[in-house]
mmCIF file of the N, C-alpha and C atoms, coordinates in Angstrom:
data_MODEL
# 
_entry.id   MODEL 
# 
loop_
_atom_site.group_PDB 
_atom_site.id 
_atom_site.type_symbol 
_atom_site.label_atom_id 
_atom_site.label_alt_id 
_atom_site.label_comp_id 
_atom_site.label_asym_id 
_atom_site.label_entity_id 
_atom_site.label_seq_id 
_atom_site.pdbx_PDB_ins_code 
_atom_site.Cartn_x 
_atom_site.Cartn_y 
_atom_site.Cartn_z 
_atom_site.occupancy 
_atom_site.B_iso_or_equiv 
_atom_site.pdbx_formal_charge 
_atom_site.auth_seq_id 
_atom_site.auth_comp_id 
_atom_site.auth_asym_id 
_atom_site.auth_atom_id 
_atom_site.pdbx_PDB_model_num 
ATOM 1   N N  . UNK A 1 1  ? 50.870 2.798  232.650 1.00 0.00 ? 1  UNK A N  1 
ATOM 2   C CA . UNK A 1 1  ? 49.929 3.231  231.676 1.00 0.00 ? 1  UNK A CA 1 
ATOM 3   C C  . UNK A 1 1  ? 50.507 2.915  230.296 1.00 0.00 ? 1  UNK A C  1 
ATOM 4   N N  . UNK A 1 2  ? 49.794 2.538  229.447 1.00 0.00 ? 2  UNK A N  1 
ATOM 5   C CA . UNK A 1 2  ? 49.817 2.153  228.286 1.00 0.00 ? 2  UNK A CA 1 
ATOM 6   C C  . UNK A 1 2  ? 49.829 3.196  226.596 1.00 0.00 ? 2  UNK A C  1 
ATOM 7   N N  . UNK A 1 3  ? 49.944 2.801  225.634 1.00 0.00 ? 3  UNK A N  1 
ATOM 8   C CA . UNK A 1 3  ? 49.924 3.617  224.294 1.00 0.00 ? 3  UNK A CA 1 
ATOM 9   C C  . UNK A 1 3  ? 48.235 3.862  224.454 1.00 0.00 ? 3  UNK A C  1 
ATOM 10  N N  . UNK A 1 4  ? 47.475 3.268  224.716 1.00 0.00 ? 4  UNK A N  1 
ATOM 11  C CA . UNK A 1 4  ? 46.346 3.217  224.820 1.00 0.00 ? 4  UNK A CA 1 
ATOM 12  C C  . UNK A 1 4  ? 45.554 4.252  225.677 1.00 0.00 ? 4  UNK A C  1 
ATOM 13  N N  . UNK A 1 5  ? 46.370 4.461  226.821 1.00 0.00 ? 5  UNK A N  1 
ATOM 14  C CA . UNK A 1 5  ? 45.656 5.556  227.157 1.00 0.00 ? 5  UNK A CA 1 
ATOM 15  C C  . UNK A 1 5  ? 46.274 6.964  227.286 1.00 0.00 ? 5  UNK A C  1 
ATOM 16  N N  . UNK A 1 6  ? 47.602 7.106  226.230 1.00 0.00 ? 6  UNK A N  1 
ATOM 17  C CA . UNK A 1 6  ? 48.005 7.951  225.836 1.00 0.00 ? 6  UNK A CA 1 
ATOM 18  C C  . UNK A 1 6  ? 46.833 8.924  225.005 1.00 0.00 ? 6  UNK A C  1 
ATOM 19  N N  . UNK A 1 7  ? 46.396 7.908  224.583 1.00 0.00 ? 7  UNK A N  1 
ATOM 20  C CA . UNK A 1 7  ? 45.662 8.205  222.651 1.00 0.00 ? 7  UNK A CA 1 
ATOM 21  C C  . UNK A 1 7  ? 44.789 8.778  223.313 1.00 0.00 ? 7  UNK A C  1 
ATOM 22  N N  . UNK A 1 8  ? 43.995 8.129  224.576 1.00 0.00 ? 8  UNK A N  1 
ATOM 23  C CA . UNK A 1 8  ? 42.824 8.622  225.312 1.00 0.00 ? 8  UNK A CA 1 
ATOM 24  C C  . UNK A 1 8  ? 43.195 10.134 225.907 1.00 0.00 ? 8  UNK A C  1 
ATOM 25  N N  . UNK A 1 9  ? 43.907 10.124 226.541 1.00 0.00 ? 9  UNK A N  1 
ATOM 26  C CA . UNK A 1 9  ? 43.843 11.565 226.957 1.00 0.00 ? 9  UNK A CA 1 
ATOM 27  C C  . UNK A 1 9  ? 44.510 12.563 225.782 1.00 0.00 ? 9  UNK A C  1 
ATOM 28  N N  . UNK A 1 10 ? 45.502 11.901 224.739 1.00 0.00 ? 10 UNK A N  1 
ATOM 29  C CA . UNK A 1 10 ? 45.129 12.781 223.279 1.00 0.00 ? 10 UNK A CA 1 
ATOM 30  C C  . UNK A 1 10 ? 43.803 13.212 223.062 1.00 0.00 ? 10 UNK A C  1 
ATOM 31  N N  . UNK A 1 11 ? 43.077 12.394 222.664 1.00 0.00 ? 11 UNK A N  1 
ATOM 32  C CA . UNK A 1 11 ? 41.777 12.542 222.345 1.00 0.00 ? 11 UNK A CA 1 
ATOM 33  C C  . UNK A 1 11 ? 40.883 13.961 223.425 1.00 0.00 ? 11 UNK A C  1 
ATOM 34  N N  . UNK A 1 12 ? 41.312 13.344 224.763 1.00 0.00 ? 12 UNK A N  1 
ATOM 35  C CA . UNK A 1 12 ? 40.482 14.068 225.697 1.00 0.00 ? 12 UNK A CA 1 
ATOM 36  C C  . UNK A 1 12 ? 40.885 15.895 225.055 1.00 0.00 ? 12 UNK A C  1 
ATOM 37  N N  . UNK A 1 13 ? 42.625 15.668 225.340 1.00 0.00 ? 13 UNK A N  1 
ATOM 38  C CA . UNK A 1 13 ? 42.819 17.162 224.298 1.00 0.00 ? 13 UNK A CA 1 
ATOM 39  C C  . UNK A 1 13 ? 42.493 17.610 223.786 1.00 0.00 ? 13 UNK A C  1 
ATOM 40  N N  . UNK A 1 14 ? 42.193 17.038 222.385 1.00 0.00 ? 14 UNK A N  1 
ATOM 41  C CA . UNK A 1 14 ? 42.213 17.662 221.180 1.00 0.00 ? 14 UNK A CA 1 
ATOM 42  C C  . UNK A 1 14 ? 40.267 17.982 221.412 1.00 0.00 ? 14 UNK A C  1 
ATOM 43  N N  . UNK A 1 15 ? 39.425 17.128 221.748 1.00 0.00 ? 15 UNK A N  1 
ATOM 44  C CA . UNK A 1 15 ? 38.042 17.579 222.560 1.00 0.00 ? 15 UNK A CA 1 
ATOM 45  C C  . UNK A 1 15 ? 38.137 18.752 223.060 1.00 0.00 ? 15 UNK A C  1 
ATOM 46  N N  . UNK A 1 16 ? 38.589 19.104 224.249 1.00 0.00 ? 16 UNK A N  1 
ATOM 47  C CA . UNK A 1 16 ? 39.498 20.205 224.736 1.00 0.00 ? 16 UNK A CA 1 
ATOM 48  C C  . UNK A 1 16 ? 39.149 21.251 223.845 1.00 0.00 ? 16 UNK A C  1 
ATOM 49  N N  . UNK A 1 17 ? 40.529 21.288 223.001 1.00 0.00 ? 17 UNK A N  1 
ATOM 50  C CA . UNK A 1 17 ? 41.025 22.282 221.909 1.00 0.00 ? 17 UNK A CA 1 
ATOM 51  C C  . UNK A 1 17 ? 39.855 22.790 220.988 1.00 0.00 ? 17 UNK A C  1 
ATOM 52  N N  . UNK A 1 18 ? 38.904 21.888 220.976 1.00 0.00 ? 18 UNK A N  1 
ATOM 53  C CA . UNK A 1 18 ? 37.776 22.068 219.586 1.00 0.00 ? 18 UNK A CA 1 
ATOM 54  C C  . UNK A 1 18 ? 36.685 22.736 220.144 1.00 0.00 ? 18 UNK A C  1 
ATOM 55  N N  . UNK A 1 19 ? 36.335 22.776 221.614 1.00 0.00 ? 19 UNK A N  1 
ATOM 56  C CA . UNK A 1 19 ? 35.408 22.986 222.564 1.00 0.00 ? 19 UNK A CA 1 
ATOM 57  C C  . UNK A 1 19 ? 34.564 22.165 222.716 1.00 0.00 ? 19 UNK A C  1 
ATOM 58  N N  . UNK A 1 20 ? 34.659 20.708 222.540 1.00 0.00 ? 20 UNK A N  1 
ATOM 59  C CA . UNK A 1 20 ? 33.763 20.153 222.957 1.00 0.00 ? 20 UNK A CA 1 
ATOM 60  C C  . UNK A 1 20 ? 33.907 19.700 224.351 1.00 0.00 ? 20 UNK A C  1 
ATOM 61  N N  . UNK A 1 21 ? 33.614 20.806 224.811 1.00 0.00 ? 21 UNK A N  1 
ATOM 62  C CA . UNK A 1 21 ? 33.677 20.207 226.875 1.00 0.00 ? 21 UNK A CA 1 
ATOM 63  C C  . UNK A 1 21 ? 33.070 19.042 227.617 1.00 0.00 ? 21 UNK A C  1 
ATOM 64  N N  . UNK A 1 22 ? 32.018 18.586 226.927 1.00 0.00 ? 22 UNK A N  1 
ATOM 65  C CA . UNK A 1 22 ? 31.053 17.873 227.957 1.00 0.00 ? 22 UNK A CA 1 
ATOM 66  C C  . UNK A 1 22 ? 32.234 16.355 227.023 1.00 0.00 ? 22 UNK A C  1 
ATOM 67  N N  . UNK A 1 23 ? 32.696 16.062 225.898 1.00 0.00 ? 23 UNK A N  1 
ATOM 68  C CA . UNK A 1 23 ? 33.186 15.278 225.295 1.00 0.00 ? 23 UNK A CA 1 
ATOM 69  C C  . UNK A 1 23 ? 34.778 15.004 226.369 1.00 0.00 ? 23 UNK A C  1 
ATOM 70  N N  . UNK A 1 24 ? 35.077 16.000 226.079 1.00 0.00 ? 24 UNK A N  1 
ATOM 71  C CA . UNK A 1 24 ? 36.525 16.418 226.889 1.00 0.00 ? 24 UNK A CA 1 
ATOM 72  C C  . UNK A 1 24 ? 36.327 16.057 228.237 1.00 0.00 ? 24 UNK A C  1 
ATOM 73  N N  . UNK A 1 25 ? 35.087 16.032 228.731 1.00 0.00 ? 25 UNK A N  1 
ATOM 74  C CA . UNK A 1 25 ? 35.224 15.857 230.594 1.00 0.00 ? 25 UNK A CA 1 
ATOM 75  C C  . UNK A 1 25 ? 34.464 14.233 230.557 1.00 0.00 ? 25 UNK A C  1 
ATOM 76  N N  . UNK A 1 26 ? 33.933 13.937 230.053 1.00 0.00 ? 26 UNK A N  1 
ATOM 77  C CA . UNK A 1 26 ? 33.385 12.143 229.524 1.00 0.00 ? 26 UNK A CA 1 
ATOM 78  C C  . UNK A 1 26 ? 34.293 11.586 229.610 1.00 0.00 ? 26 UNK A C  1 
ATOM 79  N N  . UNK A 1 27 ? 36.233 12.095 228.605 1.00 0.00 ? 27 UNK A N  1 
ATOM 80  C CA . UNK A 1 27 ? 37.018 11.499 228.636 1.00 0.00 ? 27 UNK A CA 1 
ATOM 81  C C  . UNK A 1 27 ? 38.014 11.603 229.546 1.00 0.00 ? 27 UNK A C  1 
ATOM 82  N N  . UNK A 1 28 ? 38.270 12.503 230.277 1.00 0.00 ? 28 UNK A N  1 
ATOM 83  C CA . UNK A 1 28 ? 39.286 12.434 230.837 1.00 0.00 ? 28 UNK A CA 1 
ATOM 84  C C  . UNK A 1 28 ? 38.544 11.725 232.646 1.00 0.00 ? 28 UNK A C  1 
ATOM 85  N N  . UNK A 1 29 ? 37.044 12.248 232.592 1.00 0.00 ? 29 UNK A N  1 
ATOM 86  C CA . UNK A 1 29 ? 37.066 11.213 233.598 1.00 0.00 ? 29 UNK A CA 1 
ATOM 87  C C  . UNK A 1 29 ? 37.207 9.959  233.988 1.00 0.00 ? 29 UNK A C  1 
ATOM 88  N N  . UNK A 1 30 ? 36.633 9.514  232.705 1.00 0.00 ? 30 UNK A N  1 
ATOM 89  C CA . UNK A 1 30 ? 37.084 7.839  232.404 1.00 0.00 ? 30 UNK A CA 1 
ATOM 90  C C  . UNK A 1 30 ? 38.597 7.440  232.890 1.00 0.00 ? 30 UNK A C  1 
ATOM 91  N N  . UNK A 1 31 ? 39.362 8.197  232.365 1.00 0.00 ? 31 UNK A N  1 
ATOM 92  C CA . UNK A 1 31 ? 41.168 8.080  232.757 1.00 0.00 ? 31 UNK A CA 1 
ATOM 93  C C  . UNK A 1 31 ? 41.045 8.432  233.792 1.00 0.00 ? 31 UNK A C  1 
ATOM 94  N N  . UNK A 1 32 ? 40.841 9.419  234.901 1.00 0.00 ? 32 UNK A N  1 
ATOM 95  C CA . UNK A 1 32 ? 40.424 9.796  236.028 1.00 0.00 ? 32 UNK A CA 1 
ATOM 96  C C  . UNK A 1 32 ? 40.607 8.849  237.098 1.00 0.00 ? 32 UNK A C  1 
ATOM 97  N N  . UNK A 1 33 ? 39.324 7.808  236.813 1.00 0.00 ? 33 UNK A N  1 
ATOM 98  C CA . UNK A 1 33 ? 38.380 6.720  237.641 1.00 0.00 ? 33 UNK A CA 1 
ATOM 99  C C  . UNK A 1 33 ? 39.844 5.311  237.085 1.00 0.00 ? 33 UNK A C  1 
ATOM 100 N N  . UNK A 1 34 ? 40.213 5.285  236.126 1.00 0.00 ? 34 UNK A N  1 
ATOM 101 C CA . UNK A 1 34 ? 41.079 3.882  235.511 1.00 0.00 ? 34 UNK A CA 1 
ATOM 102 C C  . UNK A 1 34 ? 42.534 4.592  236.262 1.00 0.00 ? 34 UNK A C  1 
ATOM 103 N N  . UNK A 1 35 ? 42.591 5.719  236.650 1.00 0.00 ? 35 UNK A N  1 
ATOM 104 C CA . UNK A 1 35 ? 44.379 6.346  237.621 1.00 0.00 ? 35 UNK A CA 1 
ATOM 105 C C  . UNK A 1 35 ? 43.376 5.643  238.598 1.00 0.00 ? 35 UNK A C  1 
ATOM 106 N N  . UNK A 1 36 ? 42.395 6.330  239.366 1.00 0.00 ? 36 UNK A N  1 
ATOM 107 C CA . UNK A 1 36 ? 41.772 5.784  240.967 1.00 0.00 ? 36 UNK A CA 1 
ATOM 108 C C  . UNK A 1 36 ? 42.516 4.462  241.215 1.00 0.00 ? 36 UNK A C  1 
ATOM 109 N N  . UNK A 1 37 ? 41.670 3.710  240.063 1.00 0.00 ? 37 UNK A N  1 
ATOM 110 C CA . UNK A 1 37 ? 41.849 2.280  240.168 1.00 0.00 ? 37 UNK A CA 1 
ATOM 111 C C  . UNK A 1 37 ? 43.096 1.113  239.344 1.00 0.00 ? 37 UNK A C  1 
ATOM 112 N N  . UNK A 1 38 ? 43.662 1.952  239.586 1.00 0.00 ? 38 UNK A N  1 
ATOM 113 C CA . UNK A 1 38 ? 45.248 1.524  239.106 1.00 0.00 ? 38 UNK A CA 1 
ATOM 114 C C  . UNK A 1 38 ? 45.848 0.734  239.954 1.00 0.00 ? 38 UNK A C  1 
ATOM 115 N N  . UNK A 1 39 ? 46.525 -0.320 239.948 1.00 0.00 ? 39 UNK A N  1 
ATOM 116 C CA . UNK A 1 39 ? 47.144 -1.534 240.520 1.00 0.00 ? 39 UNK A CA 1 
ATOM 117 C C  . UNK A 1 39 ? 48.509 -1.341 240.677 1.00 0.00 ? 39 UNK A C  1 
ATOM 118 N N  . UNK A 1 40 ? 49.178 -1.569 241.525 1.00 0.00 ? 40 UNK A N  1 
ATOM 119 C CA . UNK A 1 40 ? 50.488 -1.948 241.908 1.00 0.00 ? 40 UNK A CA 1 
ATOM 120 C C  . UNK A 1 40 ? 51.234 -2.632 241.037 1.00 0.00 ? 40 UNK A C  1 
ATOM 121 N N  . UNK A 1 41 ? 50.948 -3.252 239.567 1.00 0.00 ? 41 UNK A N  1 
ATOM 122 C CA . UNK A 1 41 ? 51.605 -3.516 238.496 1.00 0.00 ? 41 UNK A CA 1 
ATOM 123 C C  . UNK A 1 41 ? 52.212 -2.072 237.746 1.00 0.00 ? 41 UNK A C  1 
ATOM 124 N N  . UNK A 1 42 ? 51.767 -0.847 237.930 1.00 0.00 ? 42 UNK A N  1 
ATOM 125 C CA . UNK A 1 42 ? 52.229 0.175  237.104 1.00 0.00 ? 42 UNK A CA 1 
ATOM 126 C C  . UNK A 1 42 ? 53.485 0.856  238.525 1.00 0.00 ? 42 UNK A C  1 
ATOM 127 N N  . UNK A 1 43 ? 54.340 1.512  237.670 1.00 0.00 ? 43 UNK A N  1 
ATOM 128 C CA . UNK A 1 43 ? 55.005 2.526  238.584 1.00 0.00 ? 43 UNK A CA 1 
ATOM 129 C C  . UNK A 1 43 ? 54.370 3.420  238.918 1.00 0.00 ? 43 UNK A C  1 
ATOM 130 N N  . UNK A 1 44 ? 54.546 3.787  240.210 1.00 0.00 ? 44 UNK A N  1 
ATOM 131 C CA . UNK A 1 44 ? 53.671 4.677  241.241 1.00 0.00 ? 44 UNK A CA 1 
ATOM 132 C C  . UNK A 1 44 ? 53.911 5.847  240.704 1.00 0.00 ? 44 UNK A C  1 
ATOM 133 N N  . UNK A 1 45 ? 55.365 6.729  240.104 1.00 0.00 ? 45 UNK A N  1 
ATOM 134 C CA . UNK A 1 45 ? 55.775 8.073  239.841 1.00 0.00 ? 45 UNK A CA 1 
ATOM 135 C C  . UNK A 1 45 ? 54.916 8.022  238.710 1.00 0.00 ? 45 UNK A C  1 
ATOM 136 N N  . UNK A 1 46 ? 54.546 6.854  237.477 1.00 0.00 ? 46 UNK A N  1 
ATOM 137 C CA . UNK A 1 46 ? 54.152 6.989  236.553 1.00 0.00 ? 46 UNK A CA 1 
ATOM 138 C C  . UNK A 1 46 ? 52.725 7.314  236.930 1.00 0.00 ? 46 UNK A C  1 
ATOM 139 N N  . UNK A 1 47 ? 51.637 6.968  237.675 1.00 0.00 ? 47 UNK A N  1 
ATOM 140 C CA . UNK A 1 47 ? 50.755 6.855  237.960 1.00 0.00 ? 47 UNK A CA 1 
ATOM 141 C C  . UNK A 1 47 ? 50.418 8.042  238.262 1.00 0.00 ? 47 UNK A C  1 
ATOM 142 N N  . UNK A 1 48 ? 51.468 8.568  239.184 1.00 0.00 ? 48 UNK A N  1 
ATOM 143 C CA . UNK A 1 48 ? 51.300 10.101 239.915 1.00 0.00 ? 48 UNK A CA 1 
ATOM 144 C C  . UNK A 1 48 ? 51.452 10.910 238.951 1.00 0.00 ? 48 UNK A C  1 
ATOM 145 N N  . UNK A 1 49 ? 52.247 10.969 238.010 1.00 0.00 ? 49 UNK A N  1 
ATOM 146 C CA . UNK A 1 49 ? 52.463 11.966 236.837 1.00 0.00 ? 49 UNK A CA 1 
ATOM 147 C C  . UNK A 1 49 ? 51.378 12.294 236.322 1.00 0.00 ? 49 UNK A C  1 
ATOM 148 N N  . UNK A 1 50 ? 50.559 11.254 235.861 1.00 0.00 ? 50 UNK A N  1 
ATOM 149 C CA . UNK A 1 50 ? 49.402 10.940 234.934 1.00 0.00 ? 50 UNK A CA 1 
ATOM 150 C C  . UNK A 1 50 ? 48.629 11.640 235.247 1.00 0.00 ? 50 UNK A C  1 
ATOM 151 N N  . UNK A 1 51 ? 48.235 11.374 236.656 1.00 0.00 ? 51 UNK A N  1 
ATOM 152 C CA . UNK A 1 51 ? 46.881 12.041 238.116 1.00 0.00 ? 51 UNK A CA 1 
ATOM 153 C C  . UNK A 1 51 ? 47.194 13.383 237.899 1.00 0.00 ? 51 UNK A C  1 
ATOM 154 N N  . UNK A 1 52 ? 48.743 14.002 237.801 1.00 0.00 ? 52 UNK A N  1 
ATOM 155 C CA . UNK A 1 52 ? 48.695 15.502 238.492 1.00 0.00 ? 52 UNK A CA 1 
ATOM 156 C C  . UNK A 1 52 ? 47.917 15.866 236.301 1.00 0.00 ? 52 UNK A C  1 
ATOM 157 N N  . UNK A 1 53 ? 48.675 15.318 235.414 1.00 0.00 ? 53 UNK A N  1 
ATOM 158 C CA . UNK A 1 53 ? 48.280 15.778 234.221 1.00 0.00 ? 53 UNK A CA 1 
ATOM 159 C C  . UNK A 1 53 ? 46.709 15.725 233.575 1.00 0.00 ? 53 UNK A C  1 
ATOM 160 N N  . UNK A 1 54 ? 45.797 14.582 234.063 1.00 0.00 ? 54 UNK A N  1 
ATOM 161 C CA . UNK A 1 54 ? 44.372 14.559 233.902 1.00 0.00 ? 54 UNK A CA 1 
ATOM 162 C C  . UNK A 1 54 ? 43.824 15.270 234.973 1.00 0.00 ? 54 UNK A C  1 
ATOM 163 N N  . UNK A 1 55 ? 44.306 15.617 235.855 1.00 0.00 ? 55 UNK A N  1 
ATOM 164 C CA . UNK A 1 55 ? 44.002 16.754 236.964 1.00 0.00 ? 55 UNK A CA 1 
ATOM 165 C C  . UNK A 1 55 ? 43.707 17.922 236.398 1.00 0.00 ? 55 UNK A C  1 
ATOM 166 N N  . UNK A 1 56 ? 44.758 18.258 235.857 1.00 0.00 ? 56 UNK A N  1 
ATOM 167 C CA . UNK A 1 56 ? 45.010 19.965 235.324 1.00 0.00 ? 56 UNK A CA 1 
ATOM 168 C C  . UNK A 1 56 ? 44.113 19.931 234.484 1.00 0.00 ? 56 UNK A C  1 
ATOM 169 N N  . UNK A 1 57 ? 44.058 19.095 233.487 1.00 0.00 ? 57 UNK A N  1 
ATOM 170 C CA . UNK A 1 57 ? 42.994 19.046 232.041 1.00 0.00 ? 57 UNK A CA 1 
ATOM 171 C C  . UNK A 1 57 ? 41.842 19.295 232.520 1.00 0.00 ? 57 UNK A C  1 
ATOM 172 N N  . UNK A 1 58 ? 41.252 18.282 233.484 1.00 0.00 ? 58 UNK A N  1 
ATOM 173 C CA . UNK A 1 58 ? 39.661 18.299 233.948 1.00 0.00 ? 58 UNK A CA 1 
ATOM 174 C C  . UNK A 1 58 ? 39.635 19.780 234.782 1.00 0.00 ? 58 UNK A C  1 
ATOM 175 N N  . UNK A 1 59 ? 40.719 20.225 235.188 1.00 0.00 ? 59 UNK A N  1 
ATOM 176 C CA . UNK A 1 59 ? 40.576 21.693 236.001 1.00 0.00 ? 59 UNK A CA 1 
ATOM 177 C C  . UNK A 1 59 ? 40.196 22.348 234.794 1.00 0.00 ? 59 UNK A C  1 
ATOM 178 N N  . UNK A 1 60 ? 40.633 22.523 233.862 1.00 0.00 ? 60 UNK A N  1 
ATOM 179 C CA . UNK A 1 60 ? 41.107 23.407 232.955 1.00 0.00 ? 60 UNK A CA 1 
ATOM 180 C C  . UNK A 1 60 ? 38.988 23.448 232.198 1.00 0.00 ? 60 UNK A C  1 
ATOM 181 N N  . UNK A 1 61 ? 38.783 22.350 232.159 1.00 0.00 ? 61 UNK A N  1 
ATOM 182 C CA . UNK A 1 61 ? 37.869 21.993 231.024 1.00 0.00 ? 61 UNK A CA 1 
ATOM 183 C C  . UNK A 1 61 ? 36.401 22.438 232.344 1.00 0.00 ? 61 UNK A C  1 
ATOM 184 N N  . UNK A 1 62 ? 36.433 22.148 233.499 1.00 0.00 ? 62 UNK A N  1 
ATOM 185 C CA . UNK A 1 62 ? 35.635 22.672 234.500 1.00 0.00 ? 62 UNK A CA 1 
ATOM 186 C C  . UNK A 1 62 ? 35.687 24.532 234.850 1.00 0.00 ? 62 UNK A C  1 
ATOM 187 N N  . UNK A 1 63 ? 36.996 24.541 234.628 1.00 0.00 ? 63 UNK A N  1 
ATOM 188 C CA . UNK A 1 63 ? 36.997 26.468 234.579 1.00 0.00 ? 63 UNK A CA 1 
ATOM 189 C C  . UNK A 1 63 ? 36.598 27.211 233.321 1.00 0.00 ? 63 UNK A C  1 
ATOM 190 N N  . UNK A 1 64 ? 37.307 26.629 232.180 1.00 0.00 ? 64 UNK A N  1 
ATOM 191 C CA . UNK A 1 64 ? 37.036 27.094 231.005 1.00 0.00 ? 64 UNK A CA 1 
ATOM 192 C C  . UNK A 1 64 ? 35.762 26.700 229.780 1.00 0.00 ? 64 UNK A C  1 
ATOM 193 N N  . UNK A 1 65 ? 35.567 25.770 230.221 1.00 0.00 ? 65 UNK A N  1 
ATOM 194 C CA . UNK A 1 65 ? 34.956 24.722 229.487 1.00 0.00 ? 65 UNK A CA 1 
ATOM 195 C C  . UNK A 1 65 ? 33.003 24.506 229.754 1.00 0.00 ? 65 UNK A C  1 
ATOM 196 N N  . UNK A 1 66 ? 32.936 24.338 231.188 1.00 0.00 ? 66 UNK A N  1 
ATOM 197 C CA . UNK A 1 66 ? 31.828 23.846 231.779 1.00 0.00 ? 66 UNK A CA 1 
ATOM 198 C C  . UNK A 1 66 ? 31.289 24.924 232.612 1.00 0.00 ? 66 UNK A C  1 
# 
């Protein structure tokens, strides 16, 4: 994963943080569906890290949020 989709799930955060939920769950599913479909060019631990961390967010934004 890239600086690029750092910024993205920044973003998905700070959405998050402000309450914009339906904004916050737009974005982190997008990252979501781009972990699904992630290629054997990235490290797998990196990949897995990512999954368990846009996991928690979209939990978080579906319990609290939606």
């Amino acid at each position: 994963m890239d600086a690029d989709f750092e910024q993205h799930y920044q973003a998905a955060e700070r959405a998050y943080g402000l309450g914009e939920y339906a904004e916050a769950h737009a974005i982190s599913s997008a990252l979501w569906d781009q972990l699904q479909s992630a290629s054997n060019d990235h490290d797998p631990s990196l990949v897995l890290g990512w999954r368990a961390v846009v996991s928690l967010l979209l939990g978080h934004i579906q319990l609290h949020g939606l």
